[in-house]
N, C-alpha and C positions, 0 to 999 in steps of 0.2 A: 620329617621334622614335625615334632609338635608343634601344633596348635592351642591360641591360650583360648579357651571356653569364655562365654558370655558370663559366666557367674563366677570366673576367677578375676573375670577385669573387675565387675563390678566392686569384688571385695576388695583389690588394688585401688580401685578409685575411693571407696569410701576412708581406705587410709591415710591416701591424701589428703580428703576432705578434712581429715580427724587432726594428724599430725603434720600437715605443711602449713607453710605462711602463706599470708593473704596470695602473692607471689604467685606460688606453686599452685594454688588454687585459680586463680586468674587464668594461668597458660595451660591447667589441664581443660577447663573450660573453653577453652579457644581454637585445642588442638578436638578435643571430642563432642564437644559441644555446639562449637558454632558461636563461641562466645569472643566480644569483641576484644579485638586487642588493644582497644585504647586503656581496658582493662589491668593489661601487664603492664602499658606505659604508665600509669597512674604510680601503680604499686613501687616500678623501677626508680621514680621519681623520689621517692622515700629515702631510700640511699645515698643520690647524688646530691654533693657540697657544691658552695658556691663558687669552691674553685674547679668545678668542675668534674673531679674526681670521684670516684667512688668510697662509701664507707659505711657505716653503721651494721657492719657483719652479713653484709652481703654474702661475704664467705664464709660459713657459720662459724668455720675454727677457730677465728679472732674476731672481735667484737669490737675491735679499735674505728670509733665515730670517725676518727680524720680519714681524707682520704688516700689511697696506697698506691703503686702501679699493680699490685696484684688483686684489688676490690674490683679497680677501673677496669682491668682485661675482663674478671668476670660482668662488669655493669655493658659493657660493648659485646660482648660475645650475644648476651639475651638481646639486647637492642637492634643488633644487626640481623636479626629473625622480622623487625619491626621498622625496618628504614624504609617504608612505601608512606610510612607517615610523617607528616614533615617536624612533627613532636619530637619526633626520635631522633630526624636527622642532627634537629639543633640540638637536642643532650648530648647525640656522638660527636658532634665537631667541640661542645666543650670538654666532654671528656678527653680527646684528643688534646686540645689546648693545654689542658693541663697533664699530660702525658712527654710534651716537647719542654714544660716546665720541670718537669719531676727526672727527665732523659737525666743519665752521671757518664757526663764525657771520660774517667777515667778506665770505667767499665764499658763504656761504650754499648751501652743496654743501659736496663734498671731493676734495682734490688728489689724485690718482690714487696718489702715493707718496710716501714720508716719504724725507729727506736722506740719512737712513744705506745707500737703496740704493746710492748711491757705492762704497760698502766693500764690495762685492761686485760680482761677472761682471755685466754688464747691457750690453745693444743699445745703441747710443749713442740712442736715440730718449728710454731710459727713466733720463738721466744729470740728475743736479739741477742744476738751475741757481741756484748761490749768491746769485746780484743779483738774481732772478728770483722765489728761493722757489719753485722750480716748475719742472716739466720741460715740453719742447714741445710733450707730449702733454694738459697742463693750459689751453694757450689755447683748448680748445674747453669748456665749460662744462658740456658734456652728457654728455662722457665722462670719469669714469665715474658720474656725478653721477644722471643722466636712469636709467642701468640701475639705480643703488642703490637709486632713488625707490621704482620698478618691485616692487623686492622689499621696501620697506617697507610700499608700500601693501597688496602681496598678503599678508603676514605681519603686518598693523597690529597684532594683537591682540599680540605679543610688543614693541611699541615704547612707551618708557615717558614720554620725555622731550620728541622732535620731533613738533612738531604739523607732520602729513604730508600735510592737507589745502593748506595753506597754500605748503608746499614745492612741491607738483604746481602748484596756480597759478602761484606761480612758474618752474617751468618751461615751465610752457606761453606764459605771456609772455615769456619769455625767446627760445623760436625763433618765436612770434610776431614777435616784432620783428626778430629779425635776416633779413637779404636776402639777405646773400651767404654760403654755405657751404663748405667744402674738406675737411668730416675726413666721410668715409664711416661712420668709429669710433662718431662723436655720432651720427649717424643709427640705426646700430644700436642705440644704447642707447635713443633714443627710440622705436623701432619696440618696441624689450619695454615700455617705458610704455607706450604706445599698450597694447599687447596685457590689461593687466589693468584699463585703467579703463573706468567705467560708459560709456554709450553718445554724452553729451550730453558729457562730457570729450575722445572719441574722435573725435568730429566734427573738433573741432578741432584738432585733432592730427593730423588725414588729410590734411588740407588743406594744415598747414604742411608737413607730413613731402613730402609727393606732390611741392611743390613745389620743397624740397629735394633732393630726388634727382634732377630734371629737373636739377638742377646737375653734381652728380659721377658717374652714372652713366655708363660705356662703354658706347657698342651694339658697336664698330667690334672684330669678333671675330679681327684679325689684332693689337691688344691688348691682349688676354684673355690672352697667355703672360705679361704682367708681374705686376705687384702693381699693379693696378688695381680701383675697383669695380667686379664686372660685375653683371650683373640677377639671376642666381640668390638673390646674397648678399641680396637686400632681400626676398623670399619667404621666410620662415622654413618654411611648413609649403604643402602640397597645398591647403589649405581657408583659406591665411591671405590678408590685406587684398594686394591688388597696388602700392597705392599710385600706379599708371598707368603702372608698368612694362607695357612690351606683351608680350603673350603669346606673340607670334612668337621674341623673343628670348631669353623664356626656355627657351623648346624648344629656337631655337640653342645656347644655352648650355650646356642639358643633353647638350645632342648634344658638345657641344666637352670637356665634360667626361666623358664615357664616352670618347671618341676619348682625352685622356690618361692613361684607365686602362689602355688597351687599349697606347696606346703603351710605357706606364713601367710598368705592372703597380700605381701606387701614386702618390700626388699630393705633387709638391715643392714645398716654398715657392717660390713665383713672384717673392721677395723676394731671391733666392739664397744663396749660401755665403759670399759675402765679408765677411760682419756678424758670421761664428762662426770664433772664431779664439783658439786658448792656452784657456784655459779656459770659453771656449763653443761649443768644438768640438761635444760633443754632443748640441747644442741644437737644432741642425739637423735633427738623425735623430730626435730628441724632436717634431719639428713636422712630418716625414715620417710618423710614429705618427700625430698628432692632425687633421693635414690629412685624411687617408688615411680616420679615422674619421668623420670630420664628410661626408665626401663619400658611404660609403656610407650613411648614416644619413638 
C-alpha cells in the first residue's frame, strides 16, 4: 500500500488552509496539530439556532440559515467527536430537543429539509418539491432518518419525548425488507446505527447493510474519478465492521487515493464544478476544504 509522503500532506494541508472554512481549519488543526478543540466548538457554534437546530450551510449544498433535520445530523455527527466537553454536550442535547421537535409522526423519521430551502442558494439535489413535500434526497428513508436515530440512541438520556427504542426497530425493519437499494447516503447513515447499537441489534444490521452494499458499491478503479460509491467510503475507522467489502480493494483504493493527492496536492469533488454557479460558486472550494479534510483524517 502506498504511503502519503511528508511533502504531499503538506501540500494537502496548505489546501485546506487556502480553501476550507474557519471549521475545517480548526479540526485539521486539532487532528495534526495538537490544536484545541474548543476551537471546532467555537466555529460549530456559528451554525446552531436558537432552536437548537442546525443551519447557515453547514451543509455546503444549501445555504438555507433556518435549521433542518439534515444540518442538525451534520452539526451532531462533528460534536459527538467533541462530547468530553460539556460545551458540546449542551449544543447536543439542544440540538436533539429540537430534533424530537422537527420528528413527522406520518413518516415516522424526518425529511432531510424544510420548504423554505427554496429561498436560498441550494444544489438542485436539495430543491423541494411542492407535489412531493419532499426533495429527491427524501425517497430513501434512511437518509437522514437512520444517522438522526444513531445519535439519539447514543444521547438517549437527553430525549424527552421519542420512544427510540421503537424507532430503531423500526428501522431495522425497514432495510430489512427492502431489496433493492441505489442511495449509497442511506447506507452511510445506517452504518453509524449500526455503530452504537448493542450487539444482538448489530447482527442484524450487518447482514442487511453487507447486503446492501454488494448493490452500489464500485470495485472498477477506472470509476473511482466520478462521484461513485467506492469501498473506502463504507470503512469508517482501521478497526471498523468491513461489511464484506474486500480488503484488496480497499488498499486499491487507498492507493488511488494517495495517487490523487499526490497528483492535485488536494481532493476535488468528483461531482465537479457545474452544479456551483452565481451564488454557489464558493461552495465548490468549500468542499475542496472538507473533501481534503476528511481524506487525510
Amino acid at each position: 500500500m502506498k504511503m502519503l509522503s511528508q511533502a504531499c500532506f503538506d501540500q494537502a494541508r496548505q489546501s485546506i488552509m487556502k480553501y476550507g472554512r474557519p471549521l475545517e481549519k480548526a479540526t485539521l488543526r486539532r487532528y495534526f496539530s495538537k490544536g484545541p478543540e474548543q476551537d471546532i466548538l467555537n466555529e460549530l457554534k456559528k451554525f446552531q439556532n436558537e432552536d437548537g437546530g442546525f443551519g447557515h450551510g453547514i451543509e455546503s449544498d444549501f445555504r438555507l440559515p433556518l435549521s433542518s433535520p439534515m444540518a442538525t445530523s451534520v452539526g451532531i455527527r462533528l460534536l459527538s467527536s467533541l462530547n468530553e466537553l460539556e460545551e458540546s454536550k449542551e449544543m447536543i442535547k439542544s440540538a436533539i430537543g429540537y430534533l424530537e421537535t422537527s420528528f413527522d409522526k406520518k413518516r415516522n423519521g424526518w425529511f432531510a429539509v424544510i420548504k423554505e430551502v427554496n429561498n436560498f442558494p441550494h444544489a438542485s439535489w436539495w430543491h423541494f418539491n411542492e407535489e412531493d413535500s419532499m426533495t429527491i434526497i427524501d425517497r430513501s428513508w434512511g437518509n437522514p432518518s437512520a444517522e438522526i436515530l444513531a445519535y439519539l440512541y447514543k444521547y438517549r438520556n437527553y430525549v424527552k419525548t421519542l420512544d427510540i427504542d421503537s424507532l430503531v426497530e423500526y428501522a431495522i425493519n425497514y432495510i430489512e425488507d427492502k431489496q433493492e437499494f441505489n442511495s449509497e447516503n442511506e447506507l452511510f447513515c445506517y452504518i453509524k446505527l449500526y455503530g452504537v447499537l448493542p450487539e444482538e441489534l448489530q447482527k442484524r444490521l450487518e447482514k442487511r447493510i453487507s447486503f446492501a452494499i454488494k448493490q452500489v458499491i464500485v470495485y472498477d478503479e477506472q470509476e473511482w474519478h466520478e462521484y461513485v460509491p467506492r469501498p473506502i467510503e463504507f470503512v469508517e475507522k482501521i478497526d471498523s465492521n468491513r461489511f464484506g467489502v474486500l480488503e484488496s480493494k480497499l488498499n486499491d483504493n487507498l492507493n488511488f487515493i494517495v495517487g490523487q493527492l499526490e497528483l492535485n496536492g488536494q481532493i476535488n469533488p468528483p461531482w465537479g464544478k457545474s452544479y456551483y454557479e452565481g451564488d454557489l460558486k464558493e461552495v465548490y472550494n468549500e468542499w475542496i476544504g472538507v473533501l481534503t479534510l476528511k481524506t487525510l483524517v
